[in-house]
N, C-alpha and C positions, 0 to 999 in steps of 0.2 A: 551245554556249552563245551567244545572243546578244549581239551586239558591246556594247550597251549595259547588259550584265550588270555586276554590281558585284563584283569580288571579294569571297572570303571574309573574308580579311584587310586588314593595311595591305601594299600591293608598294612598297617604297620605291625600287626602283629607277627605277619608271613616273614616279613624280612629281621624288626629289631630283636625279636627273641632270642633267634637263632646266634647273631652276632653280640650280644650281650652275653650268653652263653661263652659263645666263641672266643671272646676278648680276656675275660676271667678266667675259662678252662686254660687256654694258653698263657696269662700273664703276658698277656702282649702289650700294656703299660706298665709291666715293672721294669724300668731301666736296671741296668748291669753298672754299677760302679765304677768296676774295673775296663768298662768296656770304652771304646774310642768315643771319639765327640767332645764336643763342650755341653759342660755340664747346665741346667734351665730345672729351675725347682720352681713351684706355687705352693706354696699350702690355701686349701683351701677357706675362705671366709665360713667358722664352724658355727653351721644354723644352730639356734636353742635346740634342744632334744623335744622338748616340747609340743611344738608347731606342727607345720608343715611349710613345704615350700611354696610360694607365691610364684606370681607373675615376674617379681621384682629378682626371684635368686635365679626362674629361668634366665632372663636377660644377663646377669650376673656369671651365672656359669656355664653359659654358649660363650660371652665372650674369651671368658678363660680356657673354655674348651679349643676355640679357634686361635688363639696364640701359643696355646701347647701343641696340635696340631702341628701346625706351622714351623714350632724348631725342630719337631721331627723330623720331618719333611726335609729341612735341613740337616740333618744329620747330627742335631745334638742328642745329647740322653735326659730326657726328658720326664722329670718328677711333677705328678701334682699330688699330693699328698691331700685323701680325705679324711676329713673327721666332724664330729659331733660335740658342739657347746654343752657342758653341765646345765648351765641356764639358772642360776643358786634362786635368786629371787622368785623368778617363772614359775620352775618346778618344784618348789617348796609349796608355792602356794595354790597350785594344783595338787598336791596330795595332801593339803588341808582341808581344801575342800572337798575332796572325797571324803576323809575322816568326820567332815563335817556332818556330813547324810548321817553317819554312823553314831551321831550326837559323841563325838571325841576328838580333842584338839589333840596337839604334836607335844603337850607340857602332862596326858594323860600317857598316853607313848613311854617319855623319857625321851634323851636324845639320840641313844643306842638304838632301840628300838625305831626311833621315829626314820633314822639314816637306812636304818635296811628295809623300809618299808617304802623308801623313794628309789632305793637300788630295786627293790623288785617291782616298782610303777618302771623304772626305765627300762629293766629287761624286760617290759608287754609292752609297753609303748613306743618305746625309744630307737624303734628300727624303722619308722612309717618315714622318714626322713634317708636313708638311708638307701628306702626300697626306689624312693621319688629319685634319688640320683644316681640311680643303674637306669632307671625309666628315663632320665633326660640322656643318657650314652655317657655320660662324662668320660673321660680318657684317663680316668685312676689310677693309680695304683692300688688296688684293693687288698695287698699282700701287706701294707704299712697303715691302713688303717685306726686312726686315734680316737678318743674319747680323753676329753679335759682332765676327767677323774679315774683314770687309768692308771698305774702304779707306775707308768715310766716318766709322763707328766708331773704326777703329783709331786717326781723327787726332782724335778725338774722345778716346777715350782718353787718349792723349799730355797732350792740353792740361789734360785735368784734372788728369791727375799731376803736370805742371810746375806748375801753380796752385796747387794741395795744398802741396805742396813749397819752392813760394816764401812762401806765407805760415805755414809752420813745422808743416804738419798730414800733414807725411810726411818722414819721414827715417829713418838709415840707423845701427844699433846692433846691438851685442851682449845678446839678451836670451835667457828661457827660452822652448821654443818646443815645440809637439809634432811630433815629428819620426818618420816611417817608414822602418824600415831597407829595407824593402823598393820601396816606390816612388824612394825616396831625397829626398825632399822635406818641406817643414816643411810644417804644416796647419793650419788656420784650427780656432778650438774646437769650432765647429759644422762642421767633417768630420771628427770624431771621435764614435762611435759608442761609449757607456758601455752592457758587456755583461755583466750577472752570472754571474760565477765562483766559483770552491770554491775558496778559497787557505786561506793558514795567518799565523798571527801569533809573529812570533817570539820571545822575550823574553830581551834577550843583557844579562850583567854588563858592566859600564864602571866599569874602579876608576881612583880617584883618585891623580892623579899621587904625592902622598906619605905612602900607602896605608892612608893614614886609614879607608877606606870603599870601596862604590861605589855606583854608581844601576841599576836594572833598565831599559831602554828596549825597546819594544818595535816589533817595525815588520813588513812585511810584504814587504820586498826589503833583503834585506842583500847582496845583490851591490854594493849602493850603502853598504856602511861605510866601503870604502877612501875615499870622497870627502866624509867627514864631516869638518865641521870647527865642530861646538859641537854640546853639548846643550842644551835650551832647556826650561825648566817656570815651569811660570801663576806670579808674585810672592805670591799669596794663597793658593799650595798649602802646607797644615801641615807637610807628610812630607819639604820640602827647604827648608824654614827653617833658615838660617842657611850654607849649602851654597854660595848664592850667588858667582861670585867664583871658586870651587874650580879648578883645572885638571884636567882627565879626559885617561886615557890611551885612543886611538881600537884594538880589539882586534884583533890580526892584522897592521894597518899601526904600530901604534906612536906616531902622531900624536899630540900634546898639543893640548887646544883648550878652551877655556873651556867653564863650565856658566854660563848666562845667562838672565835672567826676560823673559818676555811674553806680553802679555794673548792672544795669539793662541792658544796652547794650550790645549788641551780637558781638563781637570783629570780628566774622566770616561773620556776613550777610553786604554786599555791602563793603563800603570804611570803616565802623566802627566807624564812625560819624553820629550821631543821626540830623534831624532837629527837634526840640521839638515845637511842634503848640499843646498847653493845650486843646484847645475847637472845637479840631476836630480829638479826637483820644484818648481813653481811657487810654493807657497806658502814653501816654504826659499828660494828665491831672494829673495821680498823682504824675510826673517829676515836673512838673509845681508846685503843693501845696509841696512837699516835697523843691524844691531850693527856693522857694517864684520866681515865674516867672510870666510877665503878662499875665491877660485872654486876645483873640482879637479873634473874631467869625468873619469871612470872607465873612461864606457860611449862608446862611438867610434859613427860615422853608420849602422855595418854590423851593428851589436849585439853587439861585440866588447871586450873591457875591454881599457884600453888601457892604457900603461907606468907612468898611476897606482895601477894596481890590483896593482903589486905581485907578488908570487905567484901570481898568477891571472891577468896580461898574457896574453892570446894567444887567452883562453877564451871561449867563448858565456856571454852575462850568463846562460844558463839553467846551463850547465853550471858556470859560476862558483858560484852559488847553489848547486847541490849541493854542489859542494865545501866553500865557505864555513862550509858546515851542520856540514858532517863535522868542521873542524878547530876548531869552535867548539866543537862537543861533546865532544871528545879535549879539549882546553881545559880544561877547565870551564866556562865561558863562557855557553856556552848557557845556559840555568834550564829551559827548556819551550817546547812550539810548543802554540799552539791552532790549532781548526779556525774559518776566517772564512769568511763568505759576505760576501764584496765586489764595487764595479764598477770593473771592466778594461778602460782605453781601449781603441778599433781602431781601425784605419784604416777611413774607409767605402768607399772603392773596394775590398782588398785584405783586410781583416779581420785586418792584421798587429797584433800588439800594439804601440801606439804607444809610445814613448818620451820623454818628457820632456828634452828637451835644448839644451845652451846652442850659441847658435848668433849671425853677425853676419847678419842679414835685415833688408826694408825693413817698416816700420809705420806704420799708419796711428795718428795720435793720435787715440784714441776719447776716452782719460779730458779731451780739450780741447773735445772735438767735447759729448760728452757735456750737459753742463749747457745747454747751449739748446735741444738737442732736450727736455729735460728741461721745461724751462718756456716750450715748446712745448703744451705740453697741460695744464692745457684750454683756455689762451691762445688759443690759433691751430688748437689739433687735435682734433677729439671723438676719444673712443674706444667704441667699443660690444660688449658691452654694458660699463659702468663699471666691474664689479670686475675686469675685465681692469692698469685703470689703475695697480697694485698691482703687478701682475706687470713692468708696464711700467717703473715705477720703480725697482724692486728690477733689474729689467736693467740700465739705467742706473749706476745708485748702486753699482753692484760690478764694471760694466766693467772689461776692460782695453785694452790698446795691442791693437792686430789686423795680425797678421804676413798682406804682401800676396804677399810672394815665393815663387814656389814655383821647386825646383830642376828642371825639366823642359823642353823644346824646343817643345810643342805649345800656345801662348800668346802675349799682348801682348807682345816682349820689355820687359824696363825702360828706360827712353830717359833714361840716365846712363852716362857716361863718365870712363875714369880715367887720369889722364896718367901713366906709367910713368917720366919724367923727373923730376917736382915733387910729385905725388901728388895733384893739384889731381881735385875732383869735379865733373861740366859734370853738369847733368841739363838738355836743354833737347829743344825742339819738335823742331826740325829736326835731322839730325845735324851734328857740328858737323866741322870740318875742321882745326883747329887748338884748339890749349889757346892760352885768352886772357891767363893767366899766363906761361909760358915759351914758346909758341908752336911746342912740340913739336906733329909730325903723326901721332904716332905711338899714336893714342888708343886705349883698350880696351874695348869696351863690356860694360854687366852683362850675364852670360851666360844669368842667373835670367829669368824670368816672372811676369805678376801673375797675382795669384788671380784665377779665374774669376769668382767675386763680385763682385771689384771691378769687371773690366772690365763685366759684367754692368748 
């Protein structure tokens, strides 16, 4: 074939090599600061370290690519700035699982040891991501280059969270949380993964303390009766007019606990009797602080019932729930199971069935944050296309607080401090060497991590 022959096809290797080469040797996407134009930044969307790139970050980073393109073109100075997700949760539990092979966890390690042996999983692995986005051309700047856990970041990090924190938009409570027994860590709502299941609905008698009666409740995990403490039905429901008020005996455990009205119950779904268990179920949690009800945790971090539960102390909440079944129905108790087709939290790293559980973690105040991003739009923000706008609201207007701590080693740590003398809390930039209250040296730092999102 003649040297000036044209291929049949496109050879992409003849042409993108050379210009990949080409675009880095010269830094022909690093913009000049000082140079003319209007200025056009992106940071880019930073993949987990982890992975690889899909279909989904192609599509993703052509369109980003064709709109940085494009200001050039026009003559702005033109930043996309790349970089690489830590991935705290991901990548922690990929180099468990290779420890695993090794018959050794991350608690045989230490946590010293366990963090330098995820820094040297990500300097062998942690460029396949990297190499995938010189192979799609992206328009880089590769001279700016980030990684989440990179020292300019991490004090970047820092400073936010103190900031956050000093102006009241992060602090440190007791709330309900979805929690994995298996990663061991609490989870942001969006890493939980709702997956349709074939469960059963149960419908168990609750008679009245001075046995007047009782009410039918129906629910769909009574491993969680022993931590009930009310029943709760709509004020405008006909069928428990006048009931109001009542005390109920809790079945199996014995507990008395009020029956109590609010609008939040669904008059339609099951018998339209609520069992209200605060600390195993976000929406009882805020029945529970809204009628002043007690907190009683059943199910423990490992998904074990714990010394509330009674009879059943020691048991897997699965194996609880059989049993439960069984002595409800020896009982009388029970009335009937139906069959439900419902959706069952995971975990989305591990695909454990999440937990609902009360726990002391750090939060970010959304419900404060909230209302300005809110009127934000269309103020200051288009949205496209418009009837997005709706959905957007509706996110807003039913937020909650957003748990940033996760229990695991491979992450921001929290840059708070607790004096073991006075009890005093230090959250500050630098670490610090002394408590400024009693002047104890003897500080403890939060052992937790933020969520990857946030540092993100």
């Amino acid at each position: 074939m003649s040297e000036n022959a044209l291929p049949k096809g496109y050879e992409p290797h003849a042409v993108e090599d050379h210009w990949r080469e080409y675009w880095e040797k010269n830094k022909t996407f690093t913009p000049d600061p000082d140079g003319p134009g209007e200025p056009f930044s992106i940071v880019i969307p930073p993949p987990n370290v982890t992975g690889a790139l899909h279909i989904g970050h192609a599509l993703n980073h052509t369109l980003i690519d064709v709109l940085c393109r494009h200001a050039r073109q026009k003559g702005k100075k033109v930043l996309w700035l790349p970089g690489t997700d830590h991935a705290g949760i991901a990548t922690q539990n990929v180099v468990e699982r290779a420890l695993a092979k090794e018959g050794k966890t991350r608690h045989d390690l230490g946590r010293e040891a366990f963090v330098e042996r995820v820094w040297q999983w990500k300097e062998d692995y942690g460029n396949r991501i990297l190499n995938q986005i010189r192979m799609l051309g992206d328009s880089v700047d590769w001279t700016r280059e980030r990684f989440t856990m990179d020292e300019g970041l991490s004090k970047a990090v820092r400073k936010v969270f103190v900031e956050l924190y000093k102006e009241g938009y992060i602090y440190k409570g007791k709330y309900i949380i979805n929690w994995c027994s298996r990663c061991h860590t609490a989870l942001a709502d969006d890493e939980v993964d709702h997956m349709p299941e074939k469960g059963h609905l149960y419908h168990v008698r609750y008679d009245f303390e001075d046995g007047s009666g009782s009410v039918i409740i129906a629910t769909t995990r009574p491993e969680t009766i022993m931590a009930d403490t009310g029943v709760c039905v709509h004020p405008e429901d006909e069928r428990y007019a006048g009931l109001v008020g009542k005390k109920i005996v809790v079945p199996v455990i014995g507990r008395v606990v009020p029956l109590f009205a609010d609008r939040y119950v669904d008059k339609e779904f099951g018998t339209g009797a609520l069992k209200v268990t605060p600390c195993h179920d976000p929406n009882d949690w805020t029945l529970g602080e809204r009628h002043g009800l007690e907190f009683i945790q059943c199910i423990d971090e490992d998904g074990n019932m714990t010394a509330e539960a009674g009879p059943y102390a020691g048991l897997s909440k699965e194996e609880c729930r059989k049993r439960i079944v069984e002595d409800l129905q020896a009982s009388g108790q029970l009335v009937k199971i139906e069959d439900l087709d419902h959706s069952v939290g995971h975990c989305y790293r591990c695909k454990t069935v999440v937990e609902p559980h009360m726990s002391e973690q750090w939060f970010v105040a959304s419900t404060k944050l909230a209302p300005r991003a809110r009127a934000a739009v269309p103020e200051m923000t288009q949205i496209f296309p418009e009837n997005w706008m709706k959905t957007y609201y509706n996110w807003l207007d039913n937020i909650r607080d957003w748990c940033i701590s996760r229990q695991i080693w491979w992450g921001h740590r929290i840059p708070a401090w607790t004096c073991p003398q006075c009890g005093k809390l230090i959250v500050s930039e630098e670490d610090p060497t002394s408590c400024p209250d009693c002047g104890s040296t003897e500080l403890v730092q939060e052992s937790d991590v933020l969520d990857t999102w946030f540092s993100s």
